[in-house]
N, C-alpha and C positions, 0 to 999 in steps of 0.2 A: 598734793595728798593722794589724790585718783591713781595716778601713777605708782607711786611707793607701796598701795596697797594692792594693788596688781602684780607685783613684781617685789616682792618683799624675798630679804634674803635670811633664812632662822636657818639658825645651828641647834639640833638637837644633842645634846649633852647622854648619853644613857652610862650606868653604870650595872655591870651584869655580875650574876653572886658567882661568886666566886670557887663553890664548888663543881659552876659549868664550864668556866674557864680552864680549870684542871683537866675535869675530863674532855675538855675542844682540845687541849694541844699532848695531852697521852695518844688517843687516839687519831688524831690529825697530824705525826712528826712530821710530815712534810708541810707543813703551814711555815714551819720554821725558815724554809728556804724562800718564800715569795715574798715580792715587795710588798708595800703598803695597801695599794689600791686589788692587789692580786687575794691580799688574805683573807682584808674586807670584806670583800666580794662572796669569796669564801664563805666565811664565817655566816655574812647575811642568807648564803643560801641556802644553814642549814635552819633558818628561819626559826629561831630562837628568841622569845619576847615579843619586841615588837619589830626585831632585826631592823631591816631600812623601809618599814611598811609609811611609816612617816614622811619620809623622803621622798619616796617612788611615786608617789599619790600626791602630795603638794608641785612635785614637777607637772605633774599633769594638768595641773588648774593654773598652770604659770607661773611658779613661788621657784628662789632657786634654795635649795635645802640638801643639807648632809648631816649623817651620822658619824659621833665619835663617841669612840666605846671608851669612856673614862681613867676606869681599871684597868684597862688591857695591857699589861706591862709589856709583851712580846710586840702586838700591835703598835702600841704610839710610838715603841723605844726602836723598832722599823722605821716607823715616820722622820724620827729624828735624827735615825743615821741618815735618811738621803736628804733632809735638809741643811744636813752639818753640823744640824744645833746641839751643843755642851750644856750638858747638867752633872751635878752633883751627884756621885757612883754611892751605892747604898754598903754599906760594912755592918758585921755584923749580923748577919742575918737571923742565926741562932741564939741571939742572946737579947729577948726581947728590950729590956732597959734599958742597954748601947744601940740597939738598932731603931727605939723612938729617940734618941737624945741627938745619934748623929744621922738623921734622916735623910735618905736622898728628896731632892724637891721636883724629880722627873715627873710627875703627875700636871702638876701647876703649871712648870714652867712649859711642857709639851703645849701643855692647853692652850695658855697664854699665845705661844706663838703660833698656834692653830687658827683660834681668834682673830688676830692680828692678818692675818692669809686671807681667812675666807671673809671679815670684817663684815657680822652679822648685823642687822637688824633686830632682829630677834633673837634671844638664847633662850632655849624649851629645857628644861631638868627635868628628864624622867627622876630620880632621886632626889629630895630636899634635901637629904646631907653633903651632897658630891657635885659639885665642889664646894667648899664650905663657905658660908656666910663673906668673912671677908674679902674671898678673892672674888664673890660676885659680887659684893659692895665697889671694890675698885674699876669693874667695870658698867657701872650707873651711867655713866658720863658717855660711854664710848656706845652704846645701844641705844634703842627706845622701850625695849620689853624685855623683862626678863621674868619668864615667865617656869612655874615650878609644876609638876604632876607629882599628886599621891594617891594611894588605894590600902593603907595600912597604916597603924597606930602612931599615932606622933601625940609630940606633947605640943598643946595650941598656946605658944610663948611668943608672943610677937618679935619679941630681940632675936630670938634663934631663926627668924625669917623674914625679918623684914627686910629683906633684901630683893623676896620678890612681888615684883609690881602684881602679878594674881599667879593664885593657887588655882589648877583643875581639879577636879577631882570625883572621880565614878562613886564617892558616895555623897547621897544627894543631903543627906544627915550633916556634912560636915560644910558645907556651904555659908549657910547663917556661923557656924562657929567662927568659921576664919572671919568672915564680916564683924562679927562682933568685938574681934581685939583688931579691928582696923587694917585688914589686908582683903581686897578685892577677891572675888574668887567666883568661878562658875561649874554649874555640870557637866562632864565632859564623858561619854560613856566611853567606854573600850570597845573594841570590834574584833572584824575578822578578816583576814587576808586573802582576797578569793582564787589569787596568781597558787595558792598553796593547791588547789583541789590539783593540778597538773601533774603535781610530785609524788602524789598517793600510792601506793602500790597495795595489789588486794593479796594477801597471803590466805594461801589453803587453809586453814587453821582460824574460824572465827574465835574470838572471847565471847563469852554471854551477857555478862555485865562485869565493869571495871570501872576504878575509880582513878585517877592521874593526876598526883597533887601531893602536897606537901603535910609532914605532919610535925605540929610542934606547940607550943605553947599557945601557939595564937589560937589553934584550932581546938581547944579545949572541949568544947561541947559536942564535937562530932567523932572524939574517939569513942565514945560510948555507943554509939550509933554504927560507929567499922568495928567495932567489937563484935556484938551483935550480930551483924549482918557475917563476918568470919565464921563464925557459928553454924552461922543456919539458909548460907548459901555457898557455891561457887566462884565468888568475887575474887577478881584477881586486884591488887593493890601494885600501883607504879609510883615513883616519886623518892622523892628524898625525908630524911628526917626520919627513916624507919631506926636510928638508932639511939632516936627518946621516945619510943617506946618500953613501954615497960619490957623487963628480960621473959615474964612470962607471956605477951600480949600475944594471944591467939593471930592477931593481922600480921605477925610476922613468917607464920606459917604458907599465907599465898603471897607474901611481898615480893616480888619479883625485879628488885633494883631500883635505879633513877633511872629518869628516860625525860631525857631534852629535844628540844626543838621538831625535826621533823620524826622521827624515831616515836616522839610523842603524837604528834598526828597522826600516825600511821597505826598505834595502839587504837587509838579512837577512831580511826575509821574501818578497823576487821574487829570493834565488837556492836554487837547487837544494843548493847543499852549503858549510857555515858552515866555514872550517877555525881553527882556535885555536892558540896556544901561548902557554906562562907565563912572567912575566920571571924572570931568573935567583932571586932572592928564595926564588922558590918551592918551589926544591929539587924534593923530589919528590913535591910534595903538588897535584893540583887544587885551585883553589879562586876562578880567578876570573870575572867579571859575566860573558864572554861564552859560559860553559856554561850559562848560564841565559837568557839574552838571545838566542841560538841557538833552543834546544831550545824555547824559551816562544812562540815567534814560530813554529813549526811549521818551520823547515828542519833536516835534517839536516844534524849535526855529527860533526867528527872533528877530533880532540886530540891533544895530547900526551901519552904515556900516562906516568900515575905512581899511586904507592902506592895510593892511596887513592880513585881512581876506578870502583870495583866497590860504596864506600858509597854513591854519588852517583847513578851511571848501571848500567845492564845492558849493558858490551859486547858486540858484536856483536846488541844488540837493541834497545837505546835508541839508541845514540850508536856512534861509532867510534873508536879509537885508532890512534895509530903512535909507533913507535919510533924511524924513520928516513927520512931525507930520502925515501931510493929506497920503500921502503911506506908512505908518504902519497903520492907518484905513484900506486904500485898501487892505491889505495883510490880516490884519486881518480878514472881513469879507469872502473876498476871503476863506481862506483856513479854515473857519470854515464850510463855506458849499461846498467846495471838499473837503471831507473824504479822498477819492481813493490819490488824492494828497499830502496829507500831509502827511498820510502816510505813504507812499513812500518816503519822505521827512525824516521825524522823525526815520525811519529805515534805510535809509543813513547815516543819524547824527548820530545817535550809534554805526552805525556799524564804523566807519571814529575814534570815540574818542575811543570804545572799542580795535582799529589797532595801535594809535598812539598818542593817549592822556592818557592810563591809568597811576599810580605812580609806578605800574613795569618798563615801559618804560622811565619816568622820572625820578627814579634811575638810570638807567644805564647810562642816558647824565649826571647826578651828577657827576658821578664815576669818569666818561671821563675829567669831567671839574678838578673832585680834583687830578687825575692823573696828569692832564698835570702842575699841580701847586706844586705839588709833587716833 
């Protein structure tokens, strides 16, 4: 047992949205041309999610671990021209009800004999829906863990998951839930990547304050709040979903595009103040990437204040909070014109996520969790 858990072999499964994927291979035409482990490579370095932050950091503490981007249709369907492997060509494309009836099975069968290669120990689902229920049923027998990540609304059906042995999960609110329809589960927080600080680049042209994130139904209680603050600041808005916004919404006026991976880091580290909030999900728990993807990148941030952000950050010395539309204005202007403060502030926050939020340090509570399951 000592041994196995020293040397544990996990496959992380990730599944990325799909509107990033479009814009990685518009912009990247020559991804087209490179093998598998060439584009991979690529791809992870334009450090996207949690790209191979999983991988890279379980190598280090002796696990042998890899990433397979699920969806990646140009990606996996590369892997299987150099492995030889035949699957079923997709037809149809345009005509949604021919194209689910006669489906290609390229996703599965890729996987399947991905599996089969690297012959894990462990399988990690960043997505519970991908790959779906029964293909992770059929491999119960061939693993020891099959283990799921979520950070967003699901419905708690034990039939539509029990397929895995424990759910992680950065909110601490959902923990008892999954326990109580009988599937294992523990706290897993999210982190930051510290190999990213290397890649930064400072542009002539600071932001003041900026917000980098998504908007859409989940986030229902915080458009009222970017409303608002459209109004009656200089907020620059990045992310996707600017177009369920209303056609009147004032936040379309400083919206400035989507902006992935490191393009995203790079917004947040030339502005002066990162501002956050959590989709409704979250109840009253912090818990997600962009208190770490803030603070990690040295600007000062200010949140949404809830429960459990005194375990994470030191308000009013790491990080900032607010309660209300009208005191994130006050903070906001506030701390645009204290320099000396913020900071101070902002090099707190880094220094706090660089001590205890990196994916070094989040591997090793993995380890701990798949240990004790072990």
């Amino acid at each position: 047992m000592k041994n196995l858990i020293n040397n544990m072999r996990i496959l992380i499964i990730d599944h990325y949205y799909p509107a990033y994927l479009d814009y990685l291979y518009k912009k990247n035409s020559d991804f087209f041309y490179l093998n598998y482990n060439e584009q991979k490579n690529a791809i992870f370095n334009n450090c996207f999610g949690v790209a191979n932050f999983y991988s890279k950091n379980l190598k280090k503490l002796g696990h042998v671990a890899q990433e397979i981007i699920y969806n990646n249709e140009v990606l996996q369907k590369q892997w299987a021209k150099e492995k030889k492997l035949k699957y079923s060509k997709s037809y149809f494309k345009n005509i949604p009800k021919l194209r689910t009836w006669l489906k290609s099975n390229w996703e599965e069968k890729i996987l399947k004999a991905q599996i089969e290669e690297f012959s894990p120990d462990i399988i990690y689902c960043q997505n519970l829906s991908y790959p779906n229920q029964n293909f992770l049923q059929e491999l119960k027998k061939r693993v020891k863990l099959i283990i799921g990540q979520v950070a967003c609304p699901i419905d708690f059906d034990k039939q539509k998951l029990k397929a895995f042995d424990i759910i992680l999960t950065s909110f601490p609110h959902y923990v008892d839930r999954f326990k109580k329809i009988g599937i294992n589960s523990e706290y897993f927080k999210i982190g930051f990547e510290d190999s990213i600080i290397k890649k930064l680049k400072k542009s002539e042209k600071q932001n003041e304050a900026v917000f980098v994130g998504g908007f859409s139904k989940r986030h229902s209680e915080a458009i009222n709040i970017f409303e608002y603050l459209a109004k009656n600041t200089n907020l620059n808005f990045w992310g996707y979903g600017a177009n369920e916004l209303s056609a009147n919404s004032i936040i379309k006026q400083n919206h400035r595009g989507e902006s992935w991976g490191i393009n995203m880091y790079n917004i947040l580290y030339n502005s002066r103040i990162s501002i956050n909030r959590h989709i409704d999900a979250a109840e009253n728990y912090a818990n997600n990437m962009r208190l770490y993807e803030s603070t990690g990148v040295g600007t000062m941030l200010i949140t949404d204040n809830k429960n459990n952000i005194n375990e994470l950050f030191k308000v009013g010395k790491e990080i900032e909070t607010y309660k209300s539309k009208e005191e994130l204005l006050e903070k906001i202007n506030y701390y645009l014109s204290h320099e000396e403060e913020r900071d101070k502030i902002a090099k707190a926050g880094q220094a706090r996520t660089l001590k205890d939020h990196t994916y070094k340090t989040r591997m090793k509570e993995l380890v701990q969790i798949l240990n004790k399951y072990l």
